[in-house]
N, C-alpha and C positions, 0 to 999 in steps of 0.2 A: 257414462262419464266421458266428456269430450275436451281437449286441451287447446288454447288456442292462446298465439302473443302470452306465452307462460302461465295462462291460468286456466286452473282448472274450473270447469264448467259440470254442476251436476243437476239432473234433470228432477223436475219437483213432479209429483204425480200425478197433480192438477192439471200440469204442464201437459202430460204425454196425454191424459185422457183429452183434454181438447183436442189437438192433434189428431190424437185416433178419431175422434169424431166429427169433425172437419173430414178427414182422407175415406171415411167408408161413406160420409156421404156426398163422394165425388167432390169433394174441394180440396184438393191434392194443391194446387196451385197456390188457394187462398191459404192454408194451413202452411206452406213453405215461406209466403210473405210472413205471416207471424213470427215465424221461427226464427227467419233474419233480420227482423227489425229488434225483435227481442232481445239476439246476440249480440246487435251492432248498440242499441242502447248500452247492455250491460260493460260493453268493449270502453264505450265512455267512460264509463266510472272508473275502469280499469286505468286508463288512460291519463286521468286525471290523479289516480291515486298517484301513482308513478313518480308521477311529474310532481305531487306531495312529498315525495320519499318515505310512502304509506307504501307496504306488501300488502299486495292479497291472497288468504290461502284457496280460496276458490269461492265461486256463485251459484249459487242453487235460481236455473232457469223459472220462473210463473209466468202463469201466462200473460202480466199486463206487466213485466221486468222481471226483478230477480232479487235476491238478499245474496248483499256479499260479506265472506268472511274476513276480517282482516288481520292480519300476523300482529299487528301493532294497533296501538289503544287512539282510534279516529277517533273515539267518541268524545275525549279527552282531549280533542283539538278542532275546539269551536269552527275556526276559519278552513280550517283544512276538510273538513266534514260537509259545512257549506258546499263550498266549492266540488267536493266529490260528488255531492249528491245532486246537485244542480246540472253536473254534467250530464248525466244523461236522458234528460228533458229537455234541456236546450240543445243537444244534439238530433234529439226526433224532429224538434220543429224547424231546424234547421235545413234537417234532410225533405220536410215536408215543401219546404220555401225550395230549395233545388228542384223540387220534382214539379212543383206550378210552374218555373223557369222552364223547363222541357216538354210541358205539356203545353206553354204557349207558343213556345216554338215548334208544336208537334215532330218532337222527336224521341217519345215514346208512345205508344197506346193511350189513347183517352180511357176505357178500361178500366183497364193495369193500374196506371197514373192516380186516378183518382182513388184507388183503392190505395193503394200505397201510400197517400196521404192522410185518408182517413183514418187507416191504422197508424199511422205515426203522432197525428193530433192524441187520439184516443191513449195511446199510452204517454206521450210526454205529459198529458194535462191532467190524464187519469194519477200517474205518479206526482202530483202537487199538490192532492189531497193532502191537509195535514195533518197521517193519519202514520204511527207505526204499523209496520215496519216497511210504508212507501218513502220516497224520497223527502215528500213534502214532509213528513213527520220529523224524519232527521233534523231537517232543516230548522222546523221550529223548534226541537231541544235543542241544539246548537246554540241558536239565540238567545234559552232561555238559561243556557247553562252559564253562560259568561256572569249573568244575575244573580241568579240561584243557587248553583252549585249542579252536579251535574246528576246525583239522584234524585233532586228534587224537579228539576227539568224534568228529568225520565217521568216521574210518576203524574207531571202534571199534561204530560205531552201522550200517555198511556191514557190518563180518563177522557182527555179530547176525545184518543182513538176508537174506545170505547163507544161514545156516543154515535159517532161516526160512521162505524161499524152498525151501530145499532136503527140506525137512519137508513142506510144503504138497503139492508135487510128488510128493512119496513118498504121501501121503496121495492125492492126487487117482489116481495109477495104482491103488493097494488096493482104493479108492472104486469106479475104475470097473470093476475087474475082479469085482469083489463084486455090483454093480451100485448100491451105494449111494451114488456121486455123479456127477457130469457132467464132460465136457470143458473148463466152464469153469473152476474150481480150474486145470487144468494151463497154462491162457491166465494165470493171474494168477500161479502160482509163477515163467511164465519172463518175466513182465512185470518183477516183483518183482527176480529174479536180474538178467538184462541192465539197468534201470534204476539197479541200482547199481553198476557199472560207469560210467556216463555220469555218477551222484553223485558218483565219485571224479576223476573229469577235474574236475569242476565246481568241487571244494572246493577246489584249489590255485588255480582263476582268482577264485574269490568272495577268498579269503584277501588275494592280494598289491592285488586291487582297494580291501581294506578299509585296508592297510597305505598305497597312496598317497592315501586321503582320511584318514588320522588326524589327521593338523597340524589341517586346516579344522574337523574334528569337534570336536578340542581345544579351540579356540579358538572357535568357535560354543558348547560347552556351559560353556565359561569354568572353571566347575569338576566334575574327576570324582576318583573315588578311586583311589587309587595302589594298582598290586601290584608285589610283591617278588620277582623271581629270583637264585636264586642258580647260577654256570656254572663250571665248570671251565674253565682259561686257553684249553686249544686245543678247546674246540666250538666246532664249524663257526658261522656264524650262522644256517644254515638250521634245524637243528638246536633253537635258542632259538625262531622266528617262530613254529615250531609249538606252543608255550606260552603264546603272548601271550591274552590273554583279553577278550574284548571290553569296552569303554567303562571299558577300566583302563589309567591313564598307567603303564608300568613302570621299575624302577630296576634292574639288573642286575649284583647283585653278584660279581665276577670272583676267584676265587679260585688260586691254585695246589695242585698236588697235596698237598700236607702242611696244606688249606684256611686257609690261611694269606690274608687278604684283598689284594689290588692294587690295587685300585680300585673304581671304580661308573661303569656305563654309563648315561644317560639314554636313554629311547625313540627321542628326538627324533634322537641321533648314532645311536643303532642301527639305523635306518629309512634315514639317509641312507649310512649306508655299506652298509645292504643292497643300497640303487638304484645306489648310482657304485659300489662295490667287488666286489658278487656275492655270494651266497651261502657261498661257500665260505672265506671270510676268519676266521679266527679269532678272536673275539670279543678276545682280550689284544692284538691291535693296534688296540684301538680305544681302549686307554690312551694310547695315544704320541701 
């Protein structure tokens, strides 16, 4: 565990075996570029969250970025999520465009240069996959959550990953059996797979966590903008929570089969009959 600009940084084990094997087989040097392009990536996101008025409780280093933990519910803020995850891709290609700048002015190593480049391509573009739990993935629930609501994003943005994951994999055994790629591919397709597994546990505790701070959030940003559902009498409530959309007060209009209108739910009864009634209650008794 290493701390740097207030965050803690913890090393993934993927992470360190690369490294180890890189440095015994005499690439001490190329193994160090990884390490700092890696940290200066994740320093981005860092950077960016900040500058969000997002905390971060710490980054777990991999070897092509990192997964950061956040003190506070990103996921639950489409634009802010964006933007954090976008940082640190466009900070690699950035750093890569600086380093062409000096290596035309040869005022670093040709080398060095180029290598520092291609490791900075390879992870800014490798993390635009969009795949959880790389950048690009965020980015596409982000977008989809503003739509959807934001477990339904997750789950649609997890079977992408899936496939993904599953392609990578197929590609990395072709790779190696051909002999045109390495070991490592088949370390990131089942990073990629099993990881989103642990995203789908995750997205039902981030959800109901966002649901019991909504009142405060409400009332802290004093005003947000309304969305409109519409439900048929007997869906579950579970059923509706997964619709809600983040930093939108909702109105829930209740219909019967022949959509003939009964009523309108506020968020506010909808949330607390979530917490005291359960899930399972039929939104048309939340008329009576």
């Amino acid at each position: 565990m290493l701390k740097m600009l207030g965050v803690k940084f913890k090393l993934n084990i993927l992470f360190l075996l690369i490294l180890f094997l890189f440095s015994i087989s005499g690439l001490f040097l190329t193994a160090s570029i990884n390490f700092i392009i890696v940290i200066l990536h994740e320093l981005a996101h860092s950077l960016m969250a900040q500058k969000e008025g997002v905390r971060v409780n710490e980054i777990e280093l991999l070897p092509f970025g990192g997964v950061a933990k956040f003190r506070d519910l990103i996921q639950l803020k489409p634009k802010s999520e964006i933007k954090i995850s976008l940082a640190g891709p466009i900070f690699n290609l950035v750093l890569a465009g600086i380093t062409l700048i000096l290596l035309r002015y040869k005022i670093i190593p040709l080398k060095s240069g180029f290598y520092f480049i291609k490791v900075n391509l390879t992870i800014g573009l490798f993390n635009l996959i969009p795949a959880l739990p790389l950048d690009g993935g965020r980015v596409v629930r982000a977008f989809l959550t503003n739509k959807v609501g934001f477990k339904e994003a997750t789950y649609y943005t997890l079977r992408l990953s899936r496939v993904i994951a599953i392609f990578l994999g197929v590609i990395g055994v072709i790779g190696i059996y051909y002999g045109y790629a390495n070991i490592i591919l088949l370390f990131i397709a089942f990073f990629i797979y099993f990881a989103t597994l642990k995203e789908g546990r995750y997205a039902s505790y981030v959800l109901m966590q966002y649901i019991a701070k909504k009142r405060g959030n409400l009332l802290k940003e004093r005003v947000i903008y309304i969305q409109q559902l519409i439900a048929v009498e007997d869906t579950p409530l579970k059923e509706i929570v997964e619709r809600l959309v983040p930093n939108r007060f909702h109105t829930i209009r209740v219909v019967d089969n022949d959509m003939k209108l009964l009523g309108v739910v506020t968020e506010d009864k909808f949330i607390n009959s979530l917490v005291n009634e359960g899930i399972e209650m039929p939104i048309k008794d939340l008329l009576k």
